[in-house]
C-alpha positions as CSV (number, residue, x, y, z in Angstrom):
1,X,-1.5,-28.7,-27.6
2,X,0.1,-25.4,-28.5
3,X,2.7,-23.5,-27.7
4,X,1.4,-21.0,-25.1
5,X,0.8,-23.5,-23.2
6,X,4.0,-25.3,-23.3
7,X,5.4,-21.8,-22.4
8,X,3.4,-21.3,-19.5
9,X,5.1,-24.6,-18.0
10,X,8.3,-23.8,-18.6
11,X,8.8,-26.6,-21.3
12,X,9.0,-27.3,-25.3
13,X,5.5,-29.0,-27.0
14,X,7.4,-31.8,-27.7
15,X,9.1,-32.5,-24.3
16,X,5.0,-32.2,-23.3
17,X,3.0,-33.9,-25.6
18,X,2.3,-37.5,-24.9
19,X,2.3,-37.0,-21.3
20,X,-0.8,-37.3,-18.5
21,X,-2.0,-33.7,-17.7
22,X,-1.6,-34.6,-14.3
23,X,2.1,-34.4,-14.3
24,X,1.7,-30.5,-14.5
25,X,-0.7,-29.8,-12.3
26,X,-0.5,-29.3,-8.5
27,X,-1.7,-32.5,-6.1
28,X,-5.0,-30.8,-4.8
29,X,-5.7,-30.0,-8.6
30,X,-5.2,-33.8,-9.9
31,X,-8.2,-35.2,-8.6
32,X,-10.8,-32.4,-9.3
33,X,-9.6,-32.3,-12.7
34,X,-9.9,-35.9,-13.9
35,X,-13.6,-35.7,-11.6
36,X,-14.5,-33.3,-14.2
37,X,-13.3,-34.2,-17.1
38,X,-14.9,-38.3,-16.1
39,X,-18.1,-35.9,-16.1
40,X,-18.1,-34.2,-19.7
41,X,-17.2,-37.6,-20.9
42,X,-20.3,-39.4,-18.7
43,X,-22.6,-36.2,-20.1
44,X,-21.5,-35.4,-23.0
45,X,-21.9,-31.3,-21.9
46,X,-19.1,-28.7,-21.4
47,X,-17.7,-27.3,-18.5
48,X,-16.3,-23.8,-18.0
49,X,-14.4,-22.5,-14.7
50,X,-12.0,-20.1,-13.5
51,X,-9.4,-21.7,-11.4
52,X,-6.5,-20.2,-9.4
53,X,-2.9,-21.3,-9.8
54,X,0.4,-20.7,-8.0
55,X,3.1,-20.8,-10.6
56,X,6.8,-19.5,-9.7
57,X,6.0,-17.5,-6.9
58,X,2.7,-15.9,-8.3
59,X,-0.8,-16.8,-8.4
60,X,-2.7,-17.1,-12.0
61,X,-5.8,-16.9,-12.6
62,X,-7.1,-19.1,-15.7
63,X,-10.7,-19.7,-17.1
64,X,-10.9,-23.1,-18.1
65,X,-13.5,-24.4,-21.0
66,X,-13.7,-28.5,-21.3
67,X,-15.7,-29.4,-24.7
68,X,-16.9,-32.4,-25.5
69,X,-16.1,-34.1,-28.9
70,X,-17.9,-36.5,-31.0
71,X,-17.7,-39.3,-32.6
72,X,-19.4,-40.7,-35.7
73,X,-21.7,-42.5,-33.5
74,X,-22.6,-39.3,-31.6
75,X,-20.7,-40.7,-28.7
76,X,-17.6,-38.7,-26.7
77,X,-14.4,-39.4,-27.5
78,X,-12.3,-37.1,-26.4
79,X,-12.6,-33.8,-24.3
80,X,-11.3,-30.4,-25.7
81,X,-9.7,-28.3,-22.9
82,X,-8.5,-24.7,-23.1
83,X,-7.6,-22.3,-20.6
84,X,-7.2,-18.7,-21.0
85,X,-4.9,-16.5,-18.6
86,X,-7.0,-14.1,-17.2
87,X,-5.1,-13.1,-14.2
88,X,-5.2,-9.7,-15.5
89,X,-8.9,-9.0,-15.7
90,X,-9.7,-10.4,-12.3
91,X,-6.3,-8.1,-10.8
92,X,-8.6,-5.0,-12.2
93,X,-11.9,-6.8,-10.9
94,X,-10.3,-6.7,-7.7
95,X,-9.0,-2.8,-8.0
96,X,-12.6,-2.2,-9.1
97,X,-14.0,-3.7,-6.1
98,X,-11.7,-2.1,-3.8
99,X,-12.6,1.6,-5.0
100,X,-16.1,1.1,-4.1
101,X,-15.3,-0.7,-1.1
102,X,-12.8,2.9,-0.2
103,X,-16.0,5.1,-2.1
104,X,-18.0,3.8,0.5
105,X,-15.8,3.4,3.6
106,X,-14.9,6.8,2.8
107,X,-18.2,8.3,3.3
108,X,-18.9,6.1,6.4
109,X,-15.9,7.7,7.5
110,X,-16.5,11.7,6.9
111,X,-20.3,10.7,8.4
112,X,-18.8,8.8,11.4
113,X,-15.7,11.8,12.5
114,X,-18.8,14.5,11.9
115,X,-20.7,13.5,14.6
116,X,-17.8,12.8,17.0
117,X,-16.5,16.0,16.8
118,X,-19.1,18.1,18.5
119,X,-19.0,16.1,21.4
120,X,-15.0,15.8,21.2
121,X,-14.9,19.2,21.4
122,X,-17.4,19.5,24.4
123,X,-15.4,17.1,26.5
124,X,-12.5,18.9,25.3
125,X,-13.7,22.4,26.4
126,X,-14.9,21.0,30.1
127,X,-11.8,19.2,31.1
128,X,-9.9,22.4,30.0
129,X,-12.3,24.6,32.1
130,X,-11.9,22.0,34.7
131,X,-8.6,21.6,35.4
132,X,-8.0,25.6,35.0
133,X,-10.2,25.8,38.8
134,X,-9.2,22.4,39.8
135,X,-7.4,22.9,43.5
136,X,-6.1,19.2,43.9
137,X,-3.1,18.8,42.0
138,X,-4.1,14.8,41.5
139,X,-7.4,16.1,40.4
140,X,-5.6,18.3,37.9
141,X,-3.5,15.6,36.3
142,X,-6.5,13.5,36.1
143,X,-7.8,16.4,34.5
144,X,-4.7,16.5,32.5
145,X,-5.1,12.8,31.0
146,X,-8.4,13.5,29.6
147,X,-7.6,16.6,28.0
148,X,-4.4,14.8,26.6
149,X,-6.7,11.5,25.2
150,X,-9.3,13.5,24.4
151,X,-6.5,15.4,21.6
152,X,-5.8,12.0,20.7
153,X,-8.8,11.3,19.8
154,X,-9.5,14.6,17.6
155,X,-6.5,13.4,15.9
156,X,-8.2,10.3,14.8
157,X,-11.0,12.5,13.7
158,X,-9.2,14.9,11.7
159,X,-7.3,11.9,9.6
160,X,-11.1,10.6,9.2
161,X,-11.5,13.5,7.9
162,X,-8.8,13.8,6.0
163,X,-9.4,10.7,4.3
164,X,-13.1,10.8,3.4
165,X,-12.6,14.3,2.2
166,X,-12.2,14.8,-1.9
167,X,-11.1,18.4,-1.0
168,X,-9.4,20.0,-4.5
169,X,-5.6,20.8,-4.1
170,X,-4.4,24.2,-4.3
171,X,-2.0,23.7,-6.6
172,X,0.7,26.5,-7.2
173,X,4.3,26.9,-8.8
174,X,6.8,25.6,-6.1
175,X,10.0,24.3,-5.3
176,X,10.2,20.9,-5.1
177,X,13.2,20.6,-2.8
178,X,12.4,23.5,-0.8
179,X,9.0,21.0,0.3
180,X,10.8,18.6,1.2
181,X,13.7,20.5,3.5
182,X,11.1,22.7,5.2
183,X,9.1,18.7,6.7
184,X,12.9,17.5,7.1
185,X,13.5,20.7,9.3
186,X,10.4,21.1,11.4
187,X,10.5,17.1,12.5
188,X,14.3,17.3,12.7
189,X,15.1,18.3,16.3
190,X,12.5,16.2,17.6
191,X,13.6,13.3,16.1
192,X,17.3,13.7,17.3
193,X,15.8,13.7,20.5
194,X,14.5,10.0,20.0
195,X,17.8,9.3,18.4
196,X,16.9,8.9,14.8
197,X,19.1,11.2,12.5
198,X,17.9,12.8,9.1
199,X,20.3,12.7,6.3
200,X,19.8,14.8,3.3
201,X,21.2,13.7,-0.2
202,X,19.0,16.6,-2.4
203,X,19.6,16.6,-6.4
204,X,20.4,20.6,-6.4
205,X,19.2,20.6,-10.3
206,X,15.6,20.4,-9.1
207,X,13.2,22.7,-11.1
208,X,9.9,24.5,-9.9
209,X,6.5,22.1,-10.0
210,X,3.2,22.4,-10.0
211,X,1.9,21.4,-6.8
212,X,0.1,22.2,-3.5
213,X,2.4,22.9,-1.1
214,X,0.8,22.1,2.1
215,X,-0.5,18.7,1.1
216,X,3.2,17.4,-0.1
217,X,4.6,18.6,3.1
218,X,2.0,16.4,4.7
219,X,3.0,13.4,2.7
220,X,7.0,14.3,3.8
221,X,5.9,14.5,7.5
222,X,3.6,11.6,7.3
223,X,6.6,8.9,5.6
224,X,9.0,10.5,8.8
225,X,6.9,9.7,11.2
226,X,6.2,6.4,9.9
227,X,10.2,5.8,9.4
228,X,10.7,7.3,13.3
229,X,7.9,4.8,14.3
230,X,9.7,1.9,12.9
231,X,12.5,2.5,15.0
232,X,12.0,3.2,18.8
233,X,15.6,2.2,19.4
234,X,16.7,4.9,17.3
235,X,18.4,4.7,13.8
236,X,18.8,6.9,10.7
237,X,16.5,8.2,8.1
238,X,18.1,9.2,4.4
239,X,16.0,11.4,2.4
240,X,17.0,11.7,-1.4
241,X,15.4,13.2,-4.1
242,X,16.5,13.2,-7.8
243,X,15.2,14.9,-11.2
244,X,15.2,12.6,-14.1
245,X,14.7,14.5,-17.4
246,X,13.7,12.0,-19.6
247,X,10.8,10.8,-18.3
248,X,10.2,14.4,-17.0
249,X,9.4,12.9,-13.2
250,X,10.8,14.3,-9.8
251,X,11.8,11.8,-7.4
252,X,11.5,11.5,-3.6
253,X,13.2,8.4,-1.6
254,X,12.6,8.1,2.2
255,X,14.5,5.1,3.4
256,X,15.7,3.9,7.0
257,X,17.6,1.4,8.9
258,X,14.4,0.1,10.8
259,X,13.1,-3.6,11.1
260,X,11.4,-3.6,7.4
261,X,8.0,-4.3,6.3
262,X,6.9,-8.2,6.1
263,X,6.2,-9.4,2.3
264,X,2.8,-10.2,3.1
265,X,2.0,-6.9,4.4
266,X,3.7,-4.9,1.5
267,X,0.9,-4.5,-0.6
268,X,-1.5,-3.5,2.6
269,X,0.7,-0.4,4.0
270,X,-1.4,2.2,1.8
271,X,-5.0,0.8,3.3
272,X,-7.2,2.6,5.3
273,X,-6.4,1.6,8.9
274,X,-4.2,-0.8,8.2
275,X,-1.3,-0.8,10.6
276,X,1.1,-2.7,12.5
277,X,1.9,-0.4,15.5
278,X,0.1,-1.6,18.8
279,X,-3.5,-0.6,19.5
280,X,-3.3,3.5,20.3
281,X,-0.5,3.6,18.6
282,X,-1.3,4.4,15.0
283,X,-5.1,5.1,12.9
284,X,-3.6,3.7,9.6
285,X,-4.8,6.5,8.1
286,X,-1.3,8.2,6.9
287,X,0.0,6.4,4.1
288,X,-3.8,6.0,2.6
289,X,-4.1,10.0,3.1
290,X,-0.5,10.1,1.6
291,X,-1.7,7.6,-1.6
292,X,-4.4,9.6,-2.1
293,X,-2.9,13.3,-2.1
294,X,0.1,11.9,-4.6
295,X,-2.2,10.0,-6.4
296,X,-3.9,13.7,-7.1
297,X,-1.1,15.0,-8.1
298,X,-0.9,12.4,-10.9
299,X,1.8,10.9,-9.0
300,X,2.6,7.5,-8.4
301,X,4.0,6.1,-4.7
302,X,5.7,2.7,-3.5
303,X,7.5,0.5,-0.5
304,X,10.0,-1.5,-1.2
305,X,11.8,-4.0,1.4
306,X,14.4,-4.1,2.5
307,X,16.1,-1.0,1.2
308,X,18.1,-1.8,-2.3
309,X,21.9,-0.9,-1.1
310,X,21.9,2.8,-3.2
311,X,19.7,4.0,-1.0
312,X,20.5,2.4,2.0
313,X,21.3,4.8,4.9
314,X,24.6,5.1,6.7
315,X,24.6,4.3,10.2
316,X,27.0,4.7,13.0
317,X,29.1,2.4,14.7
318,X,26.8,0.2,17.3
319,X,23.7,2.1,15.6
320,X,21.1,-0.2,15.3
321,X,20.7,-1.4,11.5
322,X,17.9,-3.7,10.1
323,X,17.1,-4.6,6.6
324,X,14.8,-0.8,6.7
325,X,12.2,0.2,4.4
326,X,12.2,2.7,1.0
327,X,9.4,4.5,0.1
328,X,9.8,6.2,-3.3
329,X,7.3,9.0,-4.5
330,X,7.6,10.1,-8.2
331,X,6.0,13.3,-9.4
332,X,5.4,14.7,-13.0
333,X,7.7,17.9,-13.6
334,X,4.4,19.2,-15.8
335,X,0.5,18.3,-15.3
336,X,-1.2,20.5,-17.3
């Protein structure tokens, strides 16, 4: 044996050698293992596999080659096994897989809200008309309840839209920090009156990036709303952003005091229509539209939770406080 492998169990080759295989491997692996290896000695042919593996808290991926070796008199005598970590590879198999799934989905998508907006905006139109001559004031808030739904659902279909749409970015010279203040400001009032508070900790050496405006402020709005969401008991939201000159990035942190997001679902928040609001609640289209508009800016966005304790917001006393959620959105000071 060598040492990789001896690393990859946490031990020295000579604390391993002379020992059954068995004794590292899992209990479900055990008896496949010696099945297969009883068969390259029965037929003297080789064997090659990729297995999965959860070591430390992470899964591996290893391909697995068993050889057969012979004797003199042409017989097996021993088996050759080696196993290459290839955890990487199948991590960028998956990626791969996922872009075409998201290529595709995407155009479904665009296809799909095309042909429910014409008769959106029909249904629309009517109830308007409707409830404009509509004499019966039950009538009229009948009337009132479609046109309200019917919103909702060109909502849906714009964020379809949104999402399936490679539209280019108007990118311009602007002020980072200036971006971010005018989302904070336009969602502020509103939020206050759902009793979630906006606190601003701005780096005031921010310089002027290269950007589209309009698209970044939807990314800003998009992570409040989602913050606001995950606390209908109210709370507080802290908004920093910081300029880091060595690695030429700007830095945007939106973190609150809400519930947090579940390990298992951290690595799901930027799919399409992946949510954990109730039905009617949410599309799950936000964060992915987010992902994708930072992503075109050569950016790079993350969740982390609960919220490390520098960026944890202060709350008031009684305020409700729960382990929260950071989302951190790094931009590149020059893209050309």
């Amino acid at each position: 044996m060598n040492r990789a492998y001896a690393d990859s169990l946490g031990l020295s080759p000579e604390s391993v050698v002379g020992r059954k295989e068995t004794e590292f491997l899992d209990p479900e692996e055990v008896h496949i293992s010696e099945e297969k290896l009883a068969r390259v000695f029965a037929t003297g042919q080789g064997t090659r596999e990729e297995i999965r593996r959860k070591r430390d808290g992470r899964t591996m991926w290893m391909h697995v080659i068993r050889v057969p070796v012979r004797g003199h008199d042409g017989r097996v005598n021993a088996v050759l096994k080696s196993a290459r970590d290839v955890t990487e590879i199948k991590n960028y198999q998956a990626q791969l897989i996922q872009a075409q799934k998201m290529e595709s989905l995407g155009k479904l998508a665009g296809g799909v809200a095309h042909e429910i907006n014409t008769p959106l905006g029909i249904i629309l139109g009517y109830a308007q008309l409707l409830k404009e001559d509509a004499q019966d004031e039950a009538m009229r808030e009948d009337l009132g309840i479609v046109e309200k739904q019917t919103k909702v659902c060109r909502k849906i279909v714009a964020d379809l839209l949104g999402f399936s749409r490679q539209s280019v970015s108007e990118k311009q010279e602007m002020c980072f920090n200036n971006s971010v203040m005018e989302a904070v400001t336009l969602v502020r009032h509103t939020f206050e009156m759902e009793r979630v508070s906006i606190v601003t900790v701005l780096d005031e050496r921010m310089p002027i990036i290269y950007g589209d405006p309009e698209k970044l402020k939807q990314v800003w709005i998009n992570l409040l709303n989602n913050a606001r969401d995950a606390m209908p008991e109210g709370g507080t939201i802290r908004v920093a952003t910081s300029l880091n000159i060595g690695r030429r990035t700007v830095t945007a942190f939106f973190s609150d005091t809400g519930p947090g997001i579940e390990p298992e679902h951290l690595k799901k928040v930027f799919d399409p229509f992946f949510s954990t609001k109730a039905v009617g609640q949410g599309t799950g289209l936000g964060l992915s539209v987010s992902f994708g508009i930072v992503e075109d800016h050569e950016g790079d966005i993350t969740v982390t939770s609960p919220v490390p304790d520098e960026h944890r917001p202060e709350t008031e006393d009684g305020a409700p406080a729960g382990p929260g959620a950071l989302f951190t959105v790094d931009l590149p000071l020059d893209t050309s």
